[in-house]
C-alpha positions in Angstrom: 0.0 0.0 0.0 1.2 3.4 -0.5 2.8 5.0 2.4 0.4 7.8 1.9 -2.5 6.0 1.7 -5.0 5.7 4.2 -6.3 1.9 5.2 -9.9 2.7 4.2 -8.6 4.1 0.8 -8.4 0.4 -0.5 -11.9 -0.2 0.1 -13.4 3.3 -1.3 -16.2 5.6 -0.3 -19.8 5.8 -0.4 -22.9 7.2 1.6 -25.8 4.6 2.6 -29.5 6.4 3.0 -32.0 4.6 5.0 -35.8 5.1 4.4 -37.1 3.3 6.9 -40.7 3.0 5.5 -42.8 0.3 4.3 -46.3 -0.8 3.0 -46.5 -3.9 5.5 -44.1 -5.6 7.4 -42.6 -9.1 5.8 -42.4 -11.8 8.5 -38.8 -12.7 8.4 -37.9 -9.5 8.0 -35.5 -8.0 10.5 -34.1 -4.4 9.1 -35.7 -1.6 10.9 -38.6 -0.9 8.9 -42.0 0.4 9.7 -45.1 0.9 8.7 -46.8 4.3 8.3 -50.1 5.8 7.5 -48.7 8.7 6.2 -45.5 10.3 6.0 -44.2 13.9 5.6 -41.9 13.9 3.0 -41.1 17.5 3.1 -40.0 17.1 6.8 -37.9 14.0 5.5 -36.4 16.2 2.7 -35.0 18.5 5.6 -33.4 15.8 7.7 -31.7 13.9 5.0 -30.5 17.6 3.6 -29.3 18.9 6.5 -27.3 15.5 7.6 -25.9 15.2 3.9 -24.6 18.9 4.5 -23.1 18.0 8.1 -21.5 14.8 7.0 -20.4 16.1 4.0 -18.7 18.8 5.8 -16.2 16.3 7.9 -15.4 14.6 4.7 -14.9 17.7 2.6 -11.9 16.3 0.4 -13.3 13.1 -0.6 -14.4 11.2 -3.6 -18.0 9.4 -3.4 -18.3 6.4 -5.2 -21.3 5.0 -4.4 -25.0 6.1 -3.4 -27.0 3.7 -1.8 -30.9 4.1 -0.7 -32.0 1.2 1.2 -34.8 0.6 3.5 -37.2 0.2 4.3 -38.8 0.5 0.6 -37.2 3.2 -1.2 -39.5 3.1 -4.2 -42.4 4.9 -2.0 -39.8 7.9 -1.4 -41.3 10.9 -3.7 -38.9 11.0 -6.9 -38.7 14.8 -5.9 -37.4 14.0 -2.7 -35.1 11.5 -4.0 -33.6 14.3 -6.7 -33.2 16.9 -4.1 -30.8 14.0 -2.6 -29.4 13.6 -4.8 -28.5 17.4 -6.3 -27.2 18.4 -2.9 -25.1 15.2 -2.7 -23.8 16.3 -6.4 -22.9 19.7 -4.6 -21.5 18.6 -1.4 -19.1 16.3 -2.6 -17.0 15.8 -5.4 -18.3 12.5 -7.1 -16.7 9.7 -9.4 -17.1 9.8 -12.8 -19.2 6.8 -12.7 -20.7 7.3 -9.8 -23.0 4.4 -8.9 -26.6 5.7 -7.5 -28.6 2.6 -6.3 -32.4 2.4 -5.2 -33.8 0.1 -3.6 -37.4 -1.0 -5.0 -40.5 -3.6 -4.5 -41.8 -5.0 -7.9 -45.8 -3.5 -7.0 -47.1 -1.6 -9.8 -47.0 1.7 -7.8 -43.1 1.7 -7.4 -42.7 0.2 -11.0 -44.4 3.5 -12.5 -41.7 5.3 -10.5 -39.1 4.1 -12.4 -38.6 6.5 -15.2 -38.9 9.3 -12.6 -36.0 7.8 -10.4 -33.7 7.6 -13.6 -34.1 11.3 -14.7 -33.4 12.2 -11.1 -29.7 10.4 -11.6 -30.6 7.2 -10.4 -28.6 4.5 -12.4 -28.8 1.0 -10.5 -31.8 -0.7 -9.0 -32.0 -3.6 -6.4 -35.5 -4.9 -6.3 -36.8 -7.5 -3.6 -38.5 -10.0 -5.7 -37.4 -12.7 -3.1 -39.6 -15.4 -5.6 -40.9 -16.4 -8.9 -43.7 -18.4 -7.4 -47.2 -17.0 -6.0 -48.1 -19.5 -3.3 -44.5 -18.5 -2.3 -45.0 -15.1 -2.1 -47.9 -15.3 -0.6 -46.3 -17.7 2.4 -43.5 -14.8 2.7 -45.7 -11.7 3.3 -45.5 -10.3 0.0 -47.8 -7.8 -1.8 -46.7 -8.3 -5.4 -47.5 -11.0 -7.7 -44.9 -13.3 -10.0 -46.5 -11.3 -12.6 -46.2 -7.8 -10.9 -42.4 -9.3 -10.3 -41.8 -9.8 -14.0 -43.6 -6.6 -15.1 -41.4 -4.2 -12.8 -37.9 -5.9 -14.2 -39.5 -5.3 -17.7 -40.0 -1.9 -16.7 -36.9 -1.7 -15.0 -34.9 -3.1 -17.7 -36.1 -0.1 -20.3 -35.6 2.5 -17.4 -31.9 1.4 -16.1 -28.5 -0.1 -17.3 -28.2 -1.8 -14.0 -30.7 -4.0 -12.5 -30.3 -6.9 -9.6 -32.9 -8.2 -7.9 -33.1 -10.7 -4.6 -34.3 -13.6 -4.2 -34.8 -16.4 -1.1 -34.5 -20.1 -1.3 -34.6 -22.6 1.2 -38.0 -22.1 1.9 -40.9 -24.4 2.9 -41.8 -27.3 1.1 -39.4 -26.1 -1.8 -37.4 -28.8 -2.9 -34.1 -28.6 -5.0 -35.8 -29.5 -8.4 -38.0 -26.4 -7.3 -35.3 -24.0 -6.7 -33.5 -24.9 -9.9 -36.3 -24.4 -11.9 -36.9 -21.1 -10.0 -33.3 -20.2 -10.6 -33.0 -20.6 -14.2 -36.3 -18.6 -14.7 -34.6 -15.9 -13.3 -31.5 -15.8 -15.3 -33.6 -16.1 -18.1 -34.8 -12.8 -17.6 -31.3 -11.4 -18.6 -30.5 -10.3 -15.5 -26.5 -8.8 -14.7 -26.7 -9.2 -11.1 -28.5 -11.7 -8.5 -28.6 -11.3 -4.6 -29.3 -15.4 -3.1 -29.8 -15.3 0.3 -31.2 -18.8 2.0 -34.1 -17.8 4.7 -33.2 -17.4 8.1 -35.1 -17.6 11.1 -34.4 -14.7 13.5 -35.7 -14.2 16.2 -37.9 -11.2 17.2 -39.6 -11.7 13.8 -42.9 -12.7 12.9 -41.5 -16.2 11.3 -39.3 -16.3 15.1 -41.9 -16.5 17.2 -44.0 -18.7 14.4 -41.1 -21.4 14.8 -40.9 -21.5 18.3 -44.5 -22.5 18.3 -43.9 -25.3 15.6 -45.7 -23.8 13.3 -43.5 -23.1 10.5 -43.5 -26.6 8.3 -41.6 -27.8 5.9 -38.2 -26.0 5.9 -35.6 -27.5 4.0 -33.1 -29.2 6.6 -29.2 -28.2 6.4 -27.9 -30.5 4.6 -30.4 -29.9 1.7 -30.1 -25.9 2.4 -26.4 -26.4 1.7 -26.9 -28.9 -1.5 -29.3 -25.8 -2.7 -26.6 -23.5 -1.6 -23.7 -25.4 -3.7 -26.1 -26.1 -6.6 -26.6 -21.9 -7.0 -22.8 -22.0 -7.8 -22.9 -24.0 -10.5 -26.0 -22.5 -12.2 -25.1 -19.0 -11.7 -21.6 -20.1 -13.6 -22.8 -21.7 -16.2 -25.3 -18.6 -17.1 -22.2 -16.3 -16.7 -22.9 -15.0 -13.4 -20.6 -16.4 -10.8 -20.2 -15.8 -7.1 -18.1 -12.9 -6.0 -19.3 -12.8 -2.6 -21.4 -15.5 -0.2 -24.8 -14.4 -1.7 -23.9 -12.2 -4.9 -23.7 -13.2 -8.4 -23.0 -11.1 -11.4 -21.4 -10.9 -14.5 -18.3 -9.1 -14.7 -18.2 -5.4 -14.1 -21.5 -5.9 -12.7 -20.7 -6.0 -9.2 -22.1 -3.9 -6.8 -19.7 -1.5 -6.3 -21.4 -0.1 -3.2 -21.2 -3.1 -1.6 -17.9 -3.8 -2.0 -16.9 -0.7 -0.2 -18.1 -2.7 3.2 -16.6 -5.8 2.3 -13.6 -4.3 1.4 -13.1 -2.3 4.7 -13.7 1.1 3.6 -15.4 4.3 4.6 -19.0 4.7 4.4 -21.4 7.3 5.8 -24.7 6.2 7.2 -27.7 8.4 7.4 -31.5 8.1 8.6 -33.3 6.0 11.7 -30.9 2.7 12.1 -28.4 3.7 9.3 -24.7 2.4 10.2 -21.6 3.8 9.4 -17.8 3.6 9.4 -15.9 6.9 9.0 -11.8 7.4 9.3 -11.4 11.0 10.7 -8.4 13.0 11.4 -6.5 9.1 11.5 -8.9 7.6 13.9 -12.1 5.1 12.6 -15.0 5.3 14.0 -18.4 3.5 14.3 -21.4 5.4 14.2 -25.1 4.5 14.7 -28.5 6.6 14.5 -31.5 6.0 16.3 -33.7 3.3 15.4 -37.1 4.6 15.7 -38.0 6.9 12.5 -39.9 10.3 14.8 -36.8 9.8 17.1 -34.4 10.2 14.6 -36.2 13.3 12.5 -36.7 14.9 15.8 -33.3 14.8 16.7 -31.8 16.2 13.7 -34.0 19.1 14.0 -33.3 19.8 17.9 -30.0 18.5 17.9 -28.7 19.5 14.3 -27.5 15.9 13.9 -28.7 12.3 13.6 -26.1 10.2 15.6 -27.2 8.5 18.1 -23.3 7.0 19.4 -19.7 7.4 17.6 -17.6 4.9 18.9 -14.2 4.5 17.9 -13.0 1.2 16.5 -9.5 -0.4 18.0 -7.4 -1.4 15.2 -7.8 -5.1 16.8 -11.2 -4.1 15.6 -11.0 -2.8 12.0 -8.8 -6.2 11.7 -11.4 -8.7 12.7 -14.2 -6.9 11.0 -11.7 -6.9 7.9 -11.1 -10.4 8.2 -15.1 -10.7 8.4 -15.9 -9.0 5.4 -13.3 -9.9 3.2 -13.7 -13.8 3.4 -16.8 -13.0 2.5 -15.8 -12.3 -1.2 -14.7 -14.8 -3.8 -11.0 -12.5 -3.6 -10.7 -13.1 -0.3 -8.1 -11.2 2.2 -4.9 -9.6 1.6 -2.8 -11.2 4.2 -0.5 -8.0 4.2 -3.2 -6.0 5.0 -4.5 -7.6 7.9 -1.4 -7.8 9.8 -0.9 -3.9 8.9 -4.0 -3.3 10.9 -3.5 -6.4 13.4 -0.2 -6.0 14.3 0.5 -9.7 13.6 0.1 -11.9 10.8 -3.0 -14.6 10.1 -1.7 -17.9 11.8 0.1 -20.3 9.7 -1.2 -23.3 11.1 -4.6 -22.4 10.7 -3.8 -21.6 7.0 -2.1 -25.0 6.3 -4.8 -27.3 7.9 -7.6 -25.3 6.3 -5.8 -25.5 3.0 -5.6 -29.4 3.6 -9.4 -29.7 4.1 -9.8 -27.6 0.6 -11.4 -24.8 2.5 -9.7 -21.9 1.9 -6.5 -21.6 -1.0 -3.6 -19.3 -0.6 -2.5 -17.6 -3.7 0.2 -15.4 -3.0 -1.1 -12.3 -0.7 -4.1 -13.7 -0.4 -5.8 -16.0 1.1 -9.5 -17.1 -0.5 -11.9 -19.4 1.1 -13.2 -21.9 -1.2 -16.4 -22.8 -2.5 -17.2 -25.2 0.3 -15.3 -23.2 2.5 -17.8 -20.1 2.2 -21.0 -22.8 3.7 -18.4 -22.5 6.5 -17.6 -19.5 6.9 -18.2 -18.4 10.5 -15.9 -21.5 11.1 -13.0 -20.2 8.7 -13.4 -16.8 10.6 -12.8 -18.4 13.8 -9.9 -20.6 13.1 -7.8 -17.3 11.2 -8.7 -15.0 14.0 -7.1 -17.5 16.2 
């Protein structure tokens, strides 16, 4: 690394909006999102403005990369609201070339029509949560769109943006691996550049939580089929051109998302709005910064307050070396084993590496070390044995 250089240089930089609103809450959903009867955008617009202008300020200097709105459901944000972002963003900072502007949408016909509207407002990527191609599906996972709604939206999507990923969940119940192939393929079939697979978790504190802990949540694949399902995507993804280069993220090259790469490469990211995170290197120190959860909280403290943190904690460079570690396994590139022991202080153990590398988990290729295909079903394991 260049002596001038800072450590989160090598990951990038980019600023992470949270609207926190939705049309219902899904049941295994557990981002802070809520529902709301109605919503003041104009009282919105002058939060988000005056944080993009204070955070702005103590990064005056920098190049954004990347613009992420997530949520929440993005797509019911006014496109107004969104362009006014967006234009004082443009203003406060100075921005990449190709900088990547990504919204986060839900395939209802409402949203969809909003889709021209967020591309003149500068809006070049969008992530929609499809999460399935099959109705009985969506209808067992709390969702208010149809499989045709789904299909529509990309359509409309697809005329509207160069960029568009959307998400899907497998491991579900009764779904079998003959049905999540066929699901799978009917996705890529759609042309898509970029596919977020993430398998269905239980968590607790979630309306699917407290439905499993009262046995009422049948028919879940078990873990060794979950994983079979998991190892299967690989291969299908590949051959359509889309491989892996993270746990759950499949594009084709140059498709990546480049916002997301900032976290899982360790660098610098603002986070603004109720429950937005955010990892900011300031005058040599990094910090961790959080905002308050609840949505009224967090708009009335910008307003009182003139800012929309609710803690900045500093993070130990122990810290930034674990949470590198993390985060970079995470990706198909894996971890720069110079890096790390910049920021630990010591290197990754050797014996760890040499009986992983025996049991094909991870592969060392020069300065880096990569877990492998089986390796990433492992993962937290890998983490463990490397942090010794």
């Amino acid at each position: 690394m260049d002596a001038g250089l800072q450590d989160w240089q090598q990951g990038g930089f980019g600023l992470y909006l949270h609207w926190p609103f939705c049309q219902s809450k899904c049941p295994y959903c557990d981002f802070n999102s809520h529902v709301a009867a109605q919503i003041d955008q104009k009282a919105w617009a002058r939060a988000y403005l005056s944080e993009i202008d204070r955070v702005s300020a103590e990064t005056d200097g920098r190049v954004l990369g990347t613009v992420f709105f997530g949520g929440g459901t993005p797509s019911l944000m006014d496109p107004d609201l969104v362009a006014a972002m967006i234009e004082r963003i443009r203003v406060r900072w100075m921005t990449a070339n190709d900088l990547e502007i990504t919204l986060e949408a839900n395939p209802g016909s409402v949203e969809a029509g909003r889709f021209r509207a967020y591309a003149a407002c500068g809006v070049n990527r969008i992530s929609m949560g499809v999460q399935s191609l099959v109705d009985k599906d969506l209808q067992r996972l709390g969702r208010l769109h149809s499989t045709a709604e789904a299909r529509a939206a990309f359509g409309v999507a697809r005329d509207a943006f160069d960029r568009v990923s959307f998400d899907l969940i497998y491991a579900r119940q009764h779904q079998s691996l003959r049905d999540w192939a066929e699901e799978l393929r009917a996705a890529l079939a759609l042309a898509v550049d970029h596919l977020s697979l993430y398998q269905l978790t239980i968590e607790p504190g979630t309306a699917f939580g407290a439905r499993a802990a009262r046995g009422g949540l049948a028919g879940l694949p078990d873990d060794d089929i979950a994983a079979d399902m998991y190892l299967m995507t690989q291969d299908i993804c590949s051959d359509h051109g889309l491989p892996a280069y993270e746990v759950s993220n499949h594009a084709r090259p140059g498709a990546e998302s480049r916002h997301n790469l900032i976290y899982w490469r360790g660098g610098d990211y603002a986070g603004i709005g109720p429950g937005a995170h955010g990892r900011l290197t300031l005058g040599g120190v990094r910090y961790a910064t959080r905002t308050p959860l609840q949505p009224e909280a967090w708009l009335s403290q910008v307003a009182e307050k003139g800012h929309g943190e609710a803690t900045r904690e500093t993070v130990s460079q122990t810290e930034q070396a674990l949470e590198y570690l993390m985060m970079s396994l995470r990706l198909v590139e894996g971890i720069d084993i110079e890096r790390y022991q910049r920021l630990a202080g010591f290197s990754l153990p050797g014996s760890a590496i040499s009986d992983l590398e025996e049991q094909a988990l991870i592969r060392r290729e020069g300065s880096r070390v990569r877990a492998t295909r089986e390796g990433r079903l492992v993962l937290n394991g890998l983490i463990r044995s490397l942090a010794g």
